[in-house]
Kinemage of the C-alpha trace (Angstrom):
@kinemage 1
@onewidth
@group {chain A} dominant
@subgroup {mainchain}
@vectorlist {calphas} color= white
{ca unk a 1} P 87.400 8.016 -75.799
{ca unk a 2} L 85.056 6.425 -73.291
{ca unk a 3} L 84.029 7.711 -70.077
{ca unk a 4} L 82.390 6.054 -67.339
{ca unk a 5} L 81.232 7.169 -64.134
{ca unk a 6} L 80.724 4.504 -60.830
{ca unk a 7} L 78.122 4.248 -58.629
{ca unk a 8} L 80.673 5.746 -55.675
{ca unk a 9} L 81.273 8.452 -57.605
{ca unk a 10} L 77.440 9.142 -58.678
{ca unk a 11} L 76.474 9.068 -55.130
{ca unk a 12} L 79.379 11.693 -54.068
{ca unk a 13} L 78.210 13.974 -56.951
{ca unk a 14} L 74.315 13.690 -55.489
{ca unk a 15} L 75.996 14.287 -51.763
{ca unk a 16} L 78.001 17.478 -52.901
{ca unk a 17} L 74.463 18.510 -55.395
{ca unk a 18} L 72.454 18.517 -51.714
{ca unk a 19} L 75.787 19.893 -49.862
{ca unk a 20} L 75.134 23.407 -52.329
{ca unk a 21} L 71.317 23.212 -51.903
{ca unk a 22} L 71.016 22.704 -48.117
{ca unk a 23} L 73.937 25.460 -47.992
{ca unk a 24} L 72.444 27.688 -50.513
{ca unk a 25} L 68.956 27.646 -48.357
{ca unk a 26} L 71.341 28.168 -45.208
{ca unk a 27} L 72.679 31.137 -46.608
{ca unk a 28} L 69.548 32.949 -47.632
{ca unk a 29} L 67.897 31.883 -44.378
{ca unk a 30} L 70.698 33.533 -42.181
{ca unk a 31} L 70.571 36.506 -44.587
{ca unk a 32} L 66.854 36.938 -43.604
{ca unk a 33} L 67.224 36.129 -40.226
{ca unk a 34} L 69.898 39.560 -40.108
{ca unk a 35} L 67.564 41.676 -42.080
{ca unk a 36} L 65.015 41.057 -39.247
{ca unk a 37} L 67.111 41.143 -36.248
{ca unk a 38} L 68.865 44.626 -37.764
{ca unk a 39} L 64.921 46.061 -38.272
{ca unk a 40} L 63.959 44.646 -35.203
{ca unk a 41} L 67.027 46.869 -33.501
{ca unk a 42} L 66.168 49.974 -35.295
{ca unk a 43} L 62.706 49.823 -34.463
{ca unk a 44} L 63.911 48.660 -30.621
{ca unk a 45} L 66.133 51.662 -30.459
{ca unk a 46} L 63.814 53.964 -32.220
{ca unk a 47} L 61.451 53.087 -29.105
{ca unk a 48} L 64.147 53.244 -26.677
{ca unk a 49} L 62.239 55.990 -24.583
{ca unk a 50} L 59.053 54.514 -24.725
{ca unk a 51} L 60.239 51.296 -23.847
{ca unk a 52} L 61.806 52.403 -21.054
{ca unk a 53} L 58.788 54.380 -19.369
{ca unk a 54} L 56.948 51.179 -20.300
{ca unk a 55} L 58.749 49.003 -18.327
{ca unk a 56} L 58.465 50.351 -14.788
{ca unk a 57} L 54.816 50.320 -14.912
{ca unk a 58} L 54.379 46.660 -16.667
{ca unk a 59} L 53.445 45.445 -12.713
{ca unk a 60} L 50.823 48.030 -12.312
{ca unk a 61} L 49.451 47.610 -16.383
{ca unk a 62} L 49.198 43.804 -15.300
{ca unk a 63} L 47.054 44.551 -11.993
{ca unk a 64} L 44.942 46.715 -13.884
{ca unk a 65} L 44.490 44.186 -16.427
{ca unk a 66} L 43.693 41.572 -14.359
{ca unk a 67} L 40.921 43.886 -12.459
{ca unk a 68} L 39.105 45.116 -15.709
{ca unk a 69} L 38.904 41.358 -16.330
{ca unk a 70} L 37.609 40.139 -13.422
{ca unk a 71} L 35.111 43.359 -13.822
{ca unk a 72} L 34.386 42.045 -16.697
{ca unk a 73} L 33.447 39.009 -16.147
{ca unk a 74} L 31.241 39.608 -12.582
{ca unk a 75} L 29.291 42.251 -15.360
{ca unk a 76} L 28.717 39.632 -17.895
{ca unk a 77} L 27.447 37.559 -14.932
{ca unk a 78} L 25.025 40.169 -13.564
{ca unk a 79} L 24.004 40.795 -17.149
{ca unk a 80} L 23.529 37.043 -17.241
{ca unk a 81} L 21.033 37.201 -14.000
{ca unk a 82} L 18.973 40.077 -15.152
{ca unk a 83} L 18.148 38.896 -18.341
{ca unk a 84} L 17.322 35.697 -16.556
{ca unk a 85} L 15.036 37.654 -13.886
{ca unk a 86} L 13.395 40.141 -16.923
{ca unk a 87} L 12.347 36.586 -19.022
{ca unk a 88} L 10.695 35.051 -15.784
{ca unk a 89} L 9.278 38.185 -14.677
{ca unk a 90} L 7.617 38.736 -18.271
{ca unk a 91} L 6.514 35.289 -18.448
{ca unk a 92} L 5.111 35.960 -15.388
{ca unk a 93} L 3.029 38.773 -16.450
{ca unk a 94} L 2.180 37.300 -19.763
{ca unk a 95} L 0.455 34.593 -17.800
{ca unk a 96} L -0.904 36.769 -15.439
{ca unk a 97} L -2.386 38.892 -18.140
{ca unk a 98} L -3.755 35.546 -20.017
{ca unk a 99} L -5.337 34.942 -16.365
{ca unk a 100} L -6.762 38.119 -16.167
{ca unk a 101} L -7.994 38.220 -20.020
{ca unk a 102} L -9.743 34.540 -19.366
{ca unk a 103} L -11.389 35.840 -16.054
{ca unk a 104} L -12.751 39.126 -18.635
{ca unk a 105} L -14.073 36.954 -21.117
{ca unk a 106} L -15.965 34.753 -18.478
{ca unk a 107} L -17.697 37.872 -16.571
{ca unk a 108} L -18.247 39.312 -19.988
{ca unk a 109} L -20.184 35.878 -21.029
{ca unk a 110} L -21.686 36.286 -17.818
{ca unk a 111} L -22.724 39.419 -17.916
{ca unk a 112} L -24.138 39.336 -21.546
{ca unk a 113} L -26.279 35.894 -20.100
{ca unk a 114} L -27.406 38.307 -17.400
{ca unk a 115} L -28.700 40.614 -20.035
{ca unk a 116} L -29.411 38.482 -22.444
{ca unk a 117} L -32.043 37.063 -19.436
{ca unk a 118} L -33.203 40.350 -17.931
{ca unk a 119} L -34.171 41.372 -22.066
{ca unk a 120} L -35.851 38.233 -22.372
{ca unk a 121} L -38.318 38.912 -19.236
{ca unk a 122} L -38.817 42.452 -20.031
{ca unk a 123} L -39.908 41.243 -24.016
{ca unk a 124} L -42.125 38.126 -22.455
{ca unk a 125} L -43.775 41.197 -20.546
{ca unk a 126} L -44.387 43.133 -23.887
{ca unk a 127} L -45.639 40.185 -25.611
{ca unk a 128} L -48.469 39.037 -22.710
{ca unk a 129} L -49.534 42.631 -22.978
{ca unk a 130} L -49.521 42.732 -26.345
C-alpha cells in the first residue's frame, strides 16, 4: 500500500501546524495577561485607601512639584553665577598678588643696589685711610 500526500494537502497541514502555534502562544499570552491584571487588582484594592487620599491632592502634589523645580533650577543658576564670580574674583587676586610680588622683588633689587652702593662708599673710605 502506497500513500501519497499533494502539495494542497502539505500546505493545509503547515496552515493548521501554525494555526496550533500562533494559538498555543495566544493562549499563554492571555493567561499572563490575567495573572497580571488579577495582581494588579489585588494590589489596587489592597491600596484602595491610600489611593483614594492620594487622589484629591494630585493638583496640589503637581503645583508643588512644579515649584521645587523651578527652585531648582533658579539655584543651579545662582550656583552657576557664583562660581563664575569666585573664579574671576580669584584670578583677580592671583594677578594682583603676582603684581604686587613683581613690584617686591623690584624695590627689593632696589634696595639691595642702594646698599650694595652705600657699603661700597663706606669700604672706599676704609681703604683711602687705610
Amino acid at each position: 500500500m502506497q500513500a501519497s500526500i499533494t502539495l494542497n494537502q502539505l500546505g493545509i497541514f503547515i496552515i493548521f501546524i501554525l494555526i496550533l502555534l500562533v494559538g498555543g502562544y495566544a493562549f499563554v499570552a492571555l493567561r499572563n495577561l490575567n495573572s497580571l491584571i488579577t495582581e494588579v487588582k489585588a494590589t489596587f484594592l489592597k491600596n484602595k485607601d491610600s489611593i483614594n487620599q492620594i487622589i484629591p491632592n494630585i493638583n496640589e502634589i503637581s503645583a508643588n512639584t512644579a515649584q521645587i523645580s523651578n527652585d531648582l533650577k533658579i539655584s543651579a543658576y545662582e550656583v552657576g553665577e557664583a562660581v563664575r564670580t569666585i573664579s574671576h574674583e580669584t584670578t583677580d587676586t592671583v594677578l594682583t598678588i603676582n603684581e604686587t610680588a613683581d613690584y617686591m622683588a623690584k624695590y627689593a633689587v632696589v634696595i639691595g643696589e642702594i646698599i650694595k652702593t652705600v657699603m661700597d662708599l663706606f669700604s672706599s673710605g676704609k681703604n683711602k685711610s687705610a
